[in-house]
C-alpha positions as CSV (number, residue, x, y, z in Angstrom):
1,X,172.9,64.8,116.6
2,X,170.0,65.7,114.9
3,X,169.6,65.2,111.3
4,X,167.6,67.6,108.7
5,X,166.2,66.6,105.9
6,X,167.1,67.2,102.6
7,X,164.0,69.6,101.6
8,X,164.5,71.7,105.0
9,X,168.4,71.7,104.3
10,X,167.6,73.6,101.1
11,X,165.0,76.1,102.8
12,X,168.1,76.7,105.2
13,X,170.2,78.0,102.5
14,X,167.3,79.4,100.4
15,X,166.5,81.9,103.6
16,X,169.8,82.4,104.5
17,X,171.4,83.0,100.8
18,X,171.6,87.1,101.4
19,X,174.0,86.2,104.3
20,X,176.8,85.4,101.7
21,X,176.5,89.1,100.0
22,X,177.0,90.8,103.2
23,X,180.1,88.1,104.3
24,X,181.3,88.6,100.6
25,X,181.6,93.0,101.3
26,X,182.8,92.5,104.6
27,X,185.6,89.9,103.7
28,X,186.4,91.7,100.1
29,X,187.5,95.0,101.9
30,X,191.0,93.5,102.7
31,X,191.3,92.0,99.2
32,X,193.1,93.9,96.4
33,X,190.9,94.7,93.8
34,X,191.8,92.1,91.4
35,X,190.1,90.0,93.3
36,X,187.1,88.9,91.8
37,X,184.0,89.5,93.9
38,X,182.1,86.9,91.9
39,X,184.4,84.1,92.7
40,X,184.2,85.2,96.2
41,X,180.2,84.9,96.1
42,X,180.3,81.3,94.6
43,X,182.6,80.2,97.5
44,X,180.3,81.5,100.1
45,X,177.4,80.2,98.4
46,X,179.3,76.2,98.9
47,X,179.9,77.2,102.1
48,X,176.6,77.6,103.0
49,X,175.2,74.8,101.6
50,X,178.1,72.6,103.2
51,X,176.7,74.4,106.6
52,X,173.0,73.6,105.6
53,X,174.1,69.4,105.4
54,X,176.4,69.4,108.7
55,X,174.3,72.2,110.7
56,X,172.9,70.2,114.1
57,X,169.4,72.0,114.8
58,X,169.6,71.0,118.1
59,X,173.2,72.5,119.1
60,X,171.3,75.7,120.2
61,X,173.2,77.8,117.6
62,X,171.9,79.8,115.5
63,X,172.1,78.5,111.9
64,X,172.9,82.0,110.7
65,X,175.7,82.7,113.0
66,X,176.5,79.2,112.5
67,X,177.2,79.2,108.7
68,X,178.5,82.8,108.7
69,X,181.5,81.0,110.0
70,X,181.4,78.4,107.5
71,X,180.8,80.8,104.7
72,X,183.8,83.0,105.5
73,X,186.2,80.1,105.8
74,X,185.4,78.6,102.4
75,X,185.6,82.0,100.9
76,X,189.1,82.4,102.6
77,X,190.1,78.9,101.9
78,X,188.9,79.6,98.0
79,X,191.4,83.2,97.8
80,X,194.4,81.2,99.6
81,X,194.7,78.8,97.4
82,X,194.3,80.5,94.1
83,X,196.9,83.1,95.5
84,X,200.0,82.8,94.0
85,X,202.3,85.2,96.4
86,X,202.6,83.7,99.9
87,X,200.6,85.0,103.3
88,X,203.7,87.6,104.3
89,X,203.2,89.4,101.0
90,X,199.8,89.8,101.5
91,X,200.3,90.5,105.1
92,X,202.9,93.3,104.5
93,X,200.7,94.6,101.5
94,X,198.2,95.2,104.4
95,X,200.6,96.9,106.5
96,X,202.0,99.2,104.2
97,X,198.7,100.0,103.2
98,X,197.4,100.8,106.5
99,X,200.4,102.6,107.5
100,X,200.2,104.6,104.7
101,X,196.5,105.5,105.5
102,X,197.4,106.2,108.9
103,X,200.3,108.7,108.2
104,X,198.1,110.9,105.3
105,X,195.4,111.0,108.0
106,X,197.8,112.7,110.6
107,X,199.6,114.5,108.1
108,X,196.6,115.6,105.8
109,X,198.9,115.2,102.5
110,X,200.4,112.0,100.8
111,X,202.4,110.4,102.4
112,X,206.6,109.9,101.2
113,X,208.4,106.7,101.7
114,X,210.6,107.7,104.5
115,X,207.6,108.2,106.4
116,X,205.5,105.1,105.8
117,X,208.8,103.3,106.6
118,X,209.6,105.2,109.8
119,X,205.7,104.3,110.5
120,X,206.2,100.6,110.1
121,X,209.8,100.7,111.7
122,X,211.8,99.7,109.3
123,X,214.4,100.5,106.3
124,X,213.3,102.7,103.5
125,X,215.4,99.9,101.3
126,X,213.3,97.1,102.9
127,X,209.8,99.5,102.4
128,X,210.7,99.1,98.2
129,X,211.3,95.4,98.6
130,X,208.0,94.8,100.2
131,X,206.3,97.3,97.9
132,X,208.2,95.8,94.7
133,X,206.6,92.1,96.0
134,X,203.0,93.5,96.5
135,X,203.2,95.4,93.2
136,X,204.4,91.7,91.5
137,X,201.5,90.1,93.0
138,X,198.7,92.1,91.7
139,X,196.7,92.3,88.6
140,X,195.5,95.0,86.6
141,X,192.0,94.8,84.9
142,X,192.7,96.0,81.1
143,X,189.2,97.6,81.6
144,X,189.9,99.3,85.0
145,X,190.0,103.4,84.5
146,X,193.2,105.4,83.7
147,X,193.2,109.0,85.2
148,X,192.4,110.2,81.7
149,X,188.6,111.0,80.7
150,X,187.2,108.0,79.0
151,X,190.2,105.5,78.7
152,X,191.0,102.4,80.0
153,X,194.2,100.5,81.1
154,X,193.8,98.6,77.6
155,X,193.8,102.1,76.0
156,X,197.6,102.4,77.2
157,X,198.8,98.9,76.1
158,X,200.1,99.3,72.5
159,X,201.2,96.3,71.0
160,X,204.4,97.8,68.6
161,X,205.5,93.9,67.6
162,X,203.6,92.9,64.2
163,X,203.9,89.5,64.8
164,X,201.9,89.5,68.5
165,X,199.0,91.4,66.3
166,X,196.7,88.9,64.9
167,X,195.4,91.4,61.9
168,X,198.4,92.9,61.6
169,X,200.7,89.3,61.3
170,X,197.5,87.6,59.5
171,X,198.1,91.0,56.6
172,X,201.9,90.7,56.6
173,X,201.9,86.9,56.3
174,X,198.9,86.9,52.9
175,X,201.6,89.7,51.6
176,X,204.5,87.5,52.1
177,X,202.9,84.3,50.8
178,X,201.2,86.4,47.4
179,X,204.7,87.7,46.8
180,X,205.9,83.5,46.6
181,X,202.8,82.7,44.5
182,X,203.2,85.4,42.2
183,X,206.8,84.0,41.5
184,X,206.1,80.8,41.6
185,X,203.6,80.8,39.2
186,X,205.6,82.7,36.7
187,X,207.1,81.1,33.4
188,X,210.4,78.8,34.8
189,X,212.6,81.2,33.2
190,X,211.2,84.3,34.3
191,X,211.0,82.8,37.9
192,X,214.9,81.8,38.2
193,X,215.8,85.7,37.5
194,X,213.5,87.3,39.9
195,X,214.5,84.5,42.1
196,X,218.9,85.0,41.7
197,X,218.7,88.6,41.2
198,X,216.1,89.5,43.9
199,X,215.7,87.5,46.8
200,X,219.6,85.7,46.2
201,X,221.4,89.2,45.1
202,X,223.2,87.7,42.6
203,X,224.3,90.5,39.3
204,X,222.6,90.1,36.3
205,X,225.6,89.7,34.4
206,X,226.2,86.3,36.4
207,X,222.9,85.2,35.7
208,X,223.3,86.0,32.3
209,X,226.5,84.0,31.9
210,X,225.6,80.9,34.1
211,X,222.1,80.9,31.6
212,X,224.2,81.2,28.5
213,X,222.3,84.5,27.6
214,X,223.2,88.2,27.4
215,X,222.7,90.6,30.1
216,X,220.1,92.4,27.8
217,X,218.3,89.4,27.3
218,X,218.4,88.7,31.5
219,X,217.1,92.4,31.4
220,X,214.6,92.0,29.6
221,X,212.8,88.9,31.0
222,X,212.9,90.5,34.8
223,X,211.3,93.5,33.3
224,X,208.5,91.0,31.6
225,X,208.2,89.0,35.0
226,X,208.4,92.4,36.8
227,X,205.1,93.5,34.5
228,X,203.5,90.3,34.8
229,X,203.5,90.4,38.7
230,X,202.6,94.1,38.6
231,X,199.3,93.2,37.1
232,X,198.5,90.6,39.3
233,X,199.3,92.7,42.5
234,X,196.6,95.1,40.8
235,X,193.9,93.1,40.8
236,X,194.4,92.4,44.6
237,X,195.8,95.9,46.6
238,X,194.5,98.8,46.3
239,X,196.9,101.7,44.8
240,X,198.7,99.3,42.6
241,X,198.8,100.2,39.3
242,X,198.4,98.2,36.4
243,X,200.9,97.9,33.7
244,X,201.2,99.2,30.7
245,X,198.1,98.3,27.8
246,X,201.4,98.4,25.5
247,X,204.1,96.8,27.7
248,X,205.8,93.8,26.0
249,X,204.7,90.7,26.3
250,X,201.3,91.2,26.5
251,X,199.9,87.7,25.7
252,X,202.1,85.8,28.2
253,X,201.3,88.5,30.6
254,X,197.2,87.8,30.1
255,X,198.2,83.8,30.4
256,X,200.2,84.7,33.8
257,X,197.0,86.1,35.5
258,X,195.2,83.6,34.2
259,X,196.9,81.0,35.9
260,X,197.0,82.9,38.9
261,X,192.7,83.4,38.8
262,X,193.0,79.5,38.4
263,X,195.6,78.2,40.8
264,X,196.3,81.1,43.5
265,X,194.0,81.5,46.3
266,X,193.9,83.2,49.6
267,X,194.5,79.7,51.2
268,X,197.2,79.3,48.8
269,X,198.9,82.4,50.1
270,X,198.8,82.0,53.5
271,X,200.6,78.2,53.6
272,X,202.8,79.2,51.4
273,X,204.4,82.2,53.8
274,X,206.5,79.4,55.7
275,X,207.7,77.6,53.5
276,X,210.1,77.2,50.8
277,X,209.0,76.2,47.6
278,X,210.8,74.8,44.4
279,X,210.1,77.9,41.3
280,X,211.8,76.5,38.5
281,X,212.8,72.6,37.7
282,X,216.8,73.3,38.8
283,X,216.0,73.4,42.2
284,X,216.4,77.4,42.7
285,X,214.0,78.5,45.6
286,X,212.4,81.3,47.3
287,X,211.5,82.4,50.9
288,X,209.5,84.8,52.6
């Protein structure tokens, strides 16, 4: 056996490389169109060069025809094993497929079930099974055309879950975790009360009785913590109004943002959506 050398291996392949677009077309015909052609090219193209380092120059063969053989076996060896349904769903993909070629042709209109099954042979039950397999086995290119003008397969996916949409679960999360901050940064007081009689349900005149204060007073501070967090969710959404210039508690309302400028961030926000966090120093707590 004769041995090339290394340079005339690699003129081999260099001459011969338009032989793996042709092998690629003629082997892709029978492959779904998920396949990708691509893949498929760089398989033939290490077939070839695998043909180029065992080819024996003086075997009489060809080199062409010889590595058209090699290039079509390592691009059927590459699509076998990154197939995940087995050779008989492929093969009976095939058949149906023909079958149902070969009936419209005769018939000149598409063609039903019952007659692609009565073409193959078999049960119109056992024509769905095979079909249900094939149809499992395929993919579907997000960007591949829809009937429609203009749209894609993508175009039809809607996503309704909030929390499988990144912008949409990134927004709802910064709400969430502002809502915490914004009570966690009230005055300890103010903090329990939006705390019991919002996100616990407990009455106000139970809070009011447990705090050893009247349900006027109780009243009073949520509408203060209320006004407090109203101007803070002002400065940061759009179509939130401020509250009142002449709202009581105007000064400890002006500290309140301040602290917020100072110590809530969007970082802040976000890792706090989570979790739970301590508001007040008797342990009551929130979550989102």
């Amino acid at each position: 056996m004769s041995q090339l050398t290394q340079q005339e291996q690699n003129a081999l392949v260099t001459e011969t490389l338009d032989l793996v677009g042709h092998i690629v077309t003629e082997v892709s015909a029978r492959y779904p169109r998920h396949v990708d052609r691509g893949e498929l090219w760089n398989a033939g193209s290490l077939g070839l060069v695998e043909a180029s380092r065992r080819f024996d120059p003086d075997s009489g063969i060809p080199f062409a025809r010889y590595a058209a053989i090699r290039i079509r076996g390592a691009i059927i060896d590459s699509t076998r094993t990154r197939d995940w349904a087995s050779r008989s769903v492929r093969r009976n993909q095939r058949e149906i497929n023909e079958a149902q070629a070969g009936v419209e042709e005769k018939l000149g209109r598409s063609a039903s079930n019952t007659e692609i099954a009565a073409f193959l042979e078999i049960s119109e039950e056992e024509l769905i099974k095979r079909q249900a397999k094939a149809n499992a086995s395929t993919l579907l290119h997000l960007d591949q055309p829809t009937e429609e003008q203009d749209t894609t397969l993508a175009d039809t996916v809607v996503e309704s879950s909030h929390e499988l949409q990144p912008d949409a679960s990134l927004e709802q999360r910064e709400l969430r975790g502002t809502l915490i901050d914004s009570v966690k940064h009230l005055p300890p007081v103010q903090a329990e009360v939006v705390s019991r009689y919002y996100l616990e349900g407990e009455l106000l005149q139970d809070i009011a009785a447990d705090m050893g204060l009247t349900e006027a007073r109780v009243s009073q501070i949520r509408s203060e913590a209320l006004m407090s967090m109203r101007s803070f969710f002002s400065t940061q959404y759009d179509g939130v109004a401020d509250a009142p210039d002449d709202a009581p508690g105007k000064r400890a309302r002006a500290a309140y943002l301040a602290r917020m400028s100072e110590q809530s961030t969007w970082r802040t926000r976000l890792d706090a959506e989570p979790e739970y966090h301590e508001i007040t120093e008797n342990g009551a707590s929130i979550s989102a």
